[in-house]
N, C-alpha and C positions, 0 to 999 in steps of 0.2 A: 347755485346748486345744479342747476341745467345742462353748465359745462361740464358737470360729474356725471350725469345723468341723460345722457343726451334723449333716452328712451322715454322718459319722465314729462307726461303732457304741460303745458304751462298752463291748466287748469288746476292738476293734481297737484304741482308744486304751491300755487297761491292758495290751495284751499289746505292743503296741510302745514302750510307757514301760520295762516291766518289759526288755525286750531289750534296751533304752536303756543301761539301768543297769550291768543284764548285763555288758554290753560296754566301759564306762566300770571297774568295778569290775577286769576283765581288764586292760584296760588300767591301770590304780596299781597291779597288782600287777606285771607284766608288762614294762611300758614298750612293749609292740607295740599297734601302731593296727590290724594285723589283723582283730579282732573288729569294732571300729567301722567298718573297711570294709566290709566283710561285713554290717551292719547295715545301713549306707546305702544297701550294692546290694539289700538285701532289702525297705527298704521306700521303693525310690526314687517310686514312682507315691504313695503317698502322703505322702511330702515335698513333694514338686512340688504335691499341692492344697493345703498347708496354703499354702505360697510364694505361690501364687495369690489365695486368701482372704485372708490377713496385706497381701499390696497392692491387694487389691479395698477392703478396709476403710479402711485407709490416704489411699485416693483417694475415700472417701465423703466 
């Protein structure tokens, strides 16, 4: 993801993989998408750069 994101600390990226997981993991135990909503609204700003990047590259 870093190479998508060059701007993206490798702090930010391990700690919102790790929540990723987190919340994936919650959910197979679970069957609620709660936690993964809750993930999405926490890191919607940097969703939206990666989305950005992924079709700026895309269009290179």
């Amino acid at each position: 993801m870093s190479n998508v994101i060059p701007l993206m600390s490798k702090h930010t990226e391990k700690l919102m993989k790790h929540e990723a997981l987190t919340a994936l993991h919650i959910f197979e135990e679970t069957g609620s998408r709660e936690e993964f909503r809750k993930w999405q609204e926490c890191w919607k700003k940097e969703l939206r750069i990666i989305e950005q990047c992924k079709g700026n590259k895309l269009n290179e």
